[in-house]
C-alpha positions in Angstrom: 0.0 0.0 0.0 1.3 3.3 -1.0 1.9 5.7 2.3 0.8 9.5 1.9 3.5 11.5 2.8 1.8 14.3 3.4 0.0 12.9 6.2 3.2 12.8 8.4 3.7 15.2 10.7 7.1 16.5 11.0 7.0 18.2 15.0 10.1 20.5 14.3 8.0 22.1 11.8 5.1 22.5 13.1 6.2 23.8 16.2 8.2 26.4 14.3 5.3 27.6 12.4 3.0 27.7 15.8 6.0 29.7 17.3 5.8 31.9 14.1 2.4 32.5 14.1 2.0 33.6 17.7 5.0 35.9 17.3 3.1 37.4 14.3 -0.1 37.2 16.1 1.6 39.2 19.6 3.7 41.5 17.3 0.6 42.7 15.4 -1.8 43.2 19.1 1.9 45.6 20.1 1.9 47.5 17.0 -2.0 47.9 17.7 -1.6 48.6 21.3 1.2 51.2 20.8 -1.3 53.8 19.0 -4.4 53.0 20.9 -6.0 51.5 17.6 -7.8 48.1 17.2 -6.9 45.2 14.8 -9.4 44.4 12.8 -12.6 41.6 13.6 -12.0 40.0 10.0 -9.9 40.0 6.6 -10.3 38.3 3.7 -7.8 38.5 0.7 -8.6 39.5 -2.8 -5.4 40.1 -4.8 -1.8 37.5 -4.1 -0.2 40.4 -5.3 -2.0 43.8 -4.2 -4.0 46.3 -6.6 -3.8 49.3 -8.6 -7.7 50.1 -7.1 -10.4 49.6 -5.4 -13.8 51.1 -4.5 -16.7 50.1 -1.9 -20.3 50.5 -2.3 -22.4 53.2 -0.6 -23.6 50.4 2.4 -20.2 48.8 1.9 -21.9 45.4 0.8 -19.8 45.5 -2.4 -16.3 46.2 -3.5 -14.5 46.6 -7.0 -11.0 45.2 -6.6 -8.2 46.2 -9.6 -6.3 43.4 -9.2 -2.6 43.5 -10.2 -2.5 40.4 -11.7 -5.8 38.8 -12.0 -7.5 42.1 -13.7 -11.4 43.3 -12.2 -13.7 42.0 -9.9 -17.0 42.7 -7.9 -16.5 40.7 -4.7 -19.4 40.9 -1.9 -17.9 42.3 1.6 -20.0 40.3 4.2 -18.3 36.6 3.2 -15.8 38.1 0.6 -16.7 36.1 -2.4 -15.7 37.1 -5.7 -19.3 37.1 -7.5 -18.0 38.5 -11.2 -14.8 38.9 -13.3 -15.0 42.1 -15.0 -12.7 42.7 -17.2 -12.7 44.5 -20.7 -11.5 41.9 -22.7 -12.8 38.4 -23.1 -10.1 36.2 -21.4 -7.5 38.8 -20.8 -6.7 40.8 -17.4 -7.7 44.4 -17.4 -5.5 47.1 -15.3 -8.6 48.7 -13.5 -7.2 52.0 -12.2 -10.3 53.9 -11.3 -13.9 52.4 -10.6 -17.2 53.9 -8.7 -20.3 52.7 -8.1 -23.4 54.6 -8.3 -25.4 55.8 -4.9 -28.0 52.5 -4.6 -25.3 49.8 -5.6 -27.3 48.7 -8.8 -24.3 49.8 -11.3 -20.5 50.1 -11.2 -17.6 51.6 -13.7 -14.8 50.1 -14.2 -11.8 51.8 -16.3 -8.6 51.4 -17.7 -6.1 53.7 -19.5 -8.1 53.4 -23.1 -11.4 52.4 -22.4 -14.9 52.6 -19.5 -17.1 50.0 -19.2 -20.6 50.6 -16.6 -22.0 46.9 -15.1 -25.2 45.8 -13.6 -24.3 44.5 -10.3 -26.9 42.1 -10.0 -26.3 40.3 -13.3 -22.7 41.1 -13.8 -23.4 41.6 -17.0 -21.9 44.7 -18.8 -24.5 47.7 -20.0 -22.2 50.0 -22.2 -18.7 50.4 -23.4 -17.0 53.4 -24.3 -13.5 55.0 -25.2 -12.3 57.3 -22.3 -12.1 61.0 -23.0 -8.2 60.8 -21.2 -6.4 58.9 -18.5 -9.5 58.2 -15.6 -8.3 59.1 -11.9 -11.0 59.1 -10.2 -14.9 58.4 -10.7 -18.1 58.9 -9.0 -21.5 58.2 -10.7 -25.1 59.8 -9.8 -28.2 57.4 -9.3 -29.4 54.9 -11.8 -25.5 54.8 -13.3 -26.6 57.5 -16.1 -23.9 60.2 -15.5 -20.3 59.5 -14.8 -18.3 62.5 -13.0 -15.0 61.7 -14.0 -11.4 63.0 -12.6 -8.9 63.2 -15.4 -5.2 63.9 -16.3 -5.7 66.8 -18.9 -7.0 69.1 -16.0 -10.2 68.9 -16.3 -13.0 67.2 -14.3 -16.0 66.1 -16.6 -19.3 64.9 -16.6 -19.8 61.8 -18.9 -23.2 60.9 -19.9 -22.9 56.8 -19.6 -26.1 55.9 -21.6 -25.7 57.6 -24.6 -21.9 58.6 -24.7 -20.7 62.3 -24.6 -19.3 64.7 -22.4 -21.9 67.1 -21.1 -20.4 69.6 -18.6 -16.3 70.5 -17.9 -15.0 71.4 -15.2 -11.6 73.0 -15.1 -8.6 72.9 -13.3 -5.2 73.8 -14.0 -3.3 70.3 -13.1 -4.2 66.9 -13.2 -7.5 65.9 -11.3 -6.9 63.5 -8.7 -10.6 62.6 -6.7 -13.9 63.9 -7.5 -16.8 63.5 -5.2 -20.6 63.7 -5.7 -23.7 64.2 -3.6 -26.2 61.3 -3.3 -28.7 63.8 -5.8 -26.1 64.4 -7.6 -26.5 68.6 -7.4 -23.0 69.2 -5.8 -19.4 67.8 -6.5 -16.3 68.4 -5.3 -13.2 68.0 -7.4 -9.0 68.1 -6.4 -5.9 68.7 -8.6 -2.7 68.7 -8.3 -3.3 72.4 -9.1 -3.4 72.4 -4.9 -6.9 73.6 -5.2 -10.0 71.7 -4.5 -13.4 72.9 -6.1 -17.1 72.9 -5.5 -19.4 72.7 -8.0 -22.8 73.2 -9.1 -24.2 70.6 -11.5 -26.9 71.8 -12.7 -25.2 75.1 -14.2 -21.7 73.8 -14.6 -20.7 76.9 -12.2 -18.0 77.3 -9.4 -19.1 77.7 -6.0 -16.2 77.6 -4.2 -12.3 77.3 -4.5 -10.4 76.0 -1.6 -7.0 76.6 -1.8 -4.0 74.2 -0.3 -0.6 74.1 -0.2 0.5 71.1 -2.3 -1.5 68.9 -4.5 -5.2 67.9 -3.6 -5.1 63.9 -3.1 -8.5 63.6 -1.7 -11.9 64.6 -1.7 -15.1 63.7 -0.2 -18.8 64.9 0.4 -21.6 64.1 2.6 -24.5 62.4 0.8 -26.6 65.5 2.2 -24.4 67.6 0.0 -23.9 69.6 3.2 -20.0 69.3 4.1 -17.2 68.4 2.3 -13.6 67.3 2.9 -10.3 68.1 1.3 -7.1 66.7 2.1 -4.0 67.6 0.5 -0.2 66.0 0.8 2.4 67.7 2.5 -0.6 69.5 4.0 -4.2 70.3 6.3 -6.7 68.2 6.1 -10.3 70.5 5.8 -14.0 69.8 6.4 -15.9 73.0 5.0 -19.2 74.1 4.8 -20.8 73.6 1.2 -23.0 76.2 2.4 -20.7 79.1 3.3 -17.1 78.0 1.9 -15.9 78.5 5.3 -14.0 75.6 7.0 -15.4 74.5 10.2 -12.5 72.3 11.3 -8.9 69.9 10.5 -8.7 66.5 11.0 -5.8 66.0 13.4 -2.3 64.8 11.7 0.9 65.0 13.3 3.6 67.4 11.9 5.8 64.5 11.7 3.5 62.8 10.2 2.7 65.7 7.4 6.4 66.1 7.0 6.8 62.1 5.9 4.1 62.9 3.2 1.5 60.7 5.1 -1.8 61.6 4.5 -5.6 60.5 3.9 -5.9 58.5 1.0 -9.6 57.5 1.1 -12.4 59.3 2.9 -16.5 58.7 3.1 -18.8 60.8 5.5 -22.3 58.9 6.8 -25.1 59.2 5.8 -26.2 62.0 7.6 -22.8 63.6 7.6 -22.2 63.6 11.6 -19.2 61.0 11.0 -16.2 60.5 8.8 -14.2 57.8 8.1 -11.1 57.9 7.1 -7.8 55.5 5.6 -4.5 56.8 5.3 -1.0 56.1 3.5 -0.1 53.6 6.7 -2.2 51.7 7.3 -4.4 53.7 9.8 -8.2 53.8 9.4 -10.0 56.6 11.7 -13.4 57.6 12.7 -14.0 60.9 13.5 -17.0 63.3 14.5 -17.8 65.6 12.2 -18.8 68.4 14.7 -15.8 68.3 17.5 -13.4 67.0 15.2 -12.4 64.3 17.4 -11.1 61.2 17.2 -13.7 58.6 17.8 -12.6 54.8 16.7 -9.2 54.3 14.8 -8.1 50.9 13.4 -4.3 49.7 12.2 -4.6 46.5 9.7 -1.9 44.0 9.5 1.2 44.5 6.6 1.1 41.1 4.1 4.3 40.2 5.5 5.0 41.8 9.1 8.7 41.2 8.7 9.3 43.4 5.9 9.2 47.1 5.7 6.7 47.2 3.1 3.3 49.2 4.1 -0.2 49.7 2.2 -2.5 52.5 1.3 -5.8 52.0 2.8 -7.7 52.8 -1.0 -11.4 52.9 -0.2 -13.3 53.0 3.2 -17.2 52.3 4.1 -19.9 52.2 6.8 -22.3 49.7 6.8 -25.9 48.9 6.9 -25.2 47.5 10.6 -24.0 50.0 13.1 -20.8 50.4 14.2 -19.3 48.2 11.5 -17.4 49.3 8.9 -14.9 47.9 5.9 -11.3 48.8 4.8 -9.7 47.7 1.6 -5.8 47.8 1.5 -3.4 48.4 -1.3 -1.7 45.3 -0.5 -4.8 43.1 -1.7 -7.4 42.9 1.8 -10.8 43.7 2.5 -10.9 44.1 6.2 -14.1 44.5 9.0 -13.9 46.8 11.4 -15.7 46.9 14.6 -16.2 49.7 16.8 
């Protein structure tokens, strides 16, 4: 009778890897314990090798992962399965760089450097297909998937009519857009450029409302669904929560100088529902909740590095609340989608 070898257990070994993981386990609870964060309550990995993007829905039940080798995706968040393969090209990984989905999670777009493609979430199956008006940074879409706001690198932010093809508004800048951010009506938008200005616009006319000026390049943007606040963050530099109504700031997230000086900054951002919260990912790992009124510090998270002995970090890309309270999801530039629990 044949044996199996891989039924033997080798002791050596499997004590070194039981002493491996608990030194992994206690090292990651230190680095947690040292800035007062939390780990978080569950991970699940979409991508062996990280991703160039990722976006969560509005009630964080879905995510778009940009794979860097296995192309798109639309993965649920609750059980992290991988539901659809959406990629632009039969049979071929697509370089995702930017994706959104629209306010009520029934469509997402997905683009790369040539091309735009908007999906039905529920039958994965892909509704139009067009040529991108310039290299896609950023995207946000209005309800029902018809409009595409659209952050580009030839200075301008635009708004792409995704039914019928077309640009229909421009919005200017003078440097590369980097983030654009819409209202849940789709009335306001906020755009930010590496101009080091961030903008607020009205949709309707196509007019400025406000300019918001910073002093290096405008990473980040975000808006509260209400249309009422918004958030600016730029590199090297403040982050700002202003009023839509009166263009006058009301507060700054907290950031260390050291930590401003290093270039670390918010690289993802989504207010609640009614805008009386904000969460936040940054450039190390760090995700934050804060209160939008006293500008403190509520809940903070630090999730784990793909290989804790290496001095490799990850971007937190996208952040989401949830339809449960006090749960929210992460996703990581080194290939995670992580739960958080407050």
């Amino acid at each position: 009778m044949m044996t199996r070898p891989f039924l033997k257990i080798d002791l050596s070994t499997y004590m070194d890897r039981f002493v491996s993981l608990s030194l992994t386990t206690l090292m990651l609870f230190l680095l947690a314990a040292c800035d007062g964060s939390q780990l978080p309550s569950k991970s699940g990995e979409n991508a062996v090798k990280g991703i160039y993007s990722a976006s969560l829905s509005q009630n964080g039940k879905l995510s778009i992962i940009g794979s860097i080798t296995h192309g798109g995706s639309l993965w649920t968040t609750r059980n992290n399965e991988r539901r659809f393969d959406w990629n632009h090209n039969k049979g071929e990984p697509t370089n995702i760089i930017a994706s959104g989905f629209s306010p009520d999670g029934l469509f997402a777009m997905t683009a790369d450097h040539q091309t735009m493609v908007l999906w039905d979430t529920t039958t994965g199956e892909a509704v139009t297909f067009w040529t991108a008006p310039n290299e896609v940074l950023s995207i946000e879409l209005t309800p029902s998937g018809n409009y595409a706001l659209l952050g580009l690198g030839d200075y301008t932010a635009v708004l792409f009519d995704v039914k019928r093809g077309g640009i229909q508004r421009t919005f200017y800048h003078q440097d590369r857009v980097r983030s654009v951010a819409l209202s849940v009506n789709g009335k306001l938008a906020v755009s930010g450029s590496e101009d080091r200005t961030a903008k607020l616009w009205d949709m309707a006319s196509g007019k400025e409302i406000f300019s918001w000026d910073h002093k290096e390049e405008v990473v980040t943007v975000a808006i509260a669904p209400n249309g009422k606040k918004a958030l600016t963050v730029a590199k090297y530099d403040k982050a700002v929560i202003w009023s839509t109504t009166t263009g006058k700031a009301l507060g700054n997230l907290a950031l260390s100088a050291s930590a401003i000086k290093r270039g670390q900054t918010f690289t993802s951002a989504r207010f609640s529902d009614d805008g009386r919260l904000l969460l936040t990912g940054n450039s190390n790992r760090l995700v934050q909740l804060w209160d939008t009124r006293s500008f403190k510090q509520l809940a903070s998270w630090t999730v784990p590095k793909r290989d804790l002995w290496r001095p490799t970090s990850a971007s937190i890309v996208a952040v989401s609340f949830s339809i449960k309270q006090d749960v929210y999801y992460a996703i990581a530039s080194n290939g995670f989608t992580h739960q958080l629990k407050r």
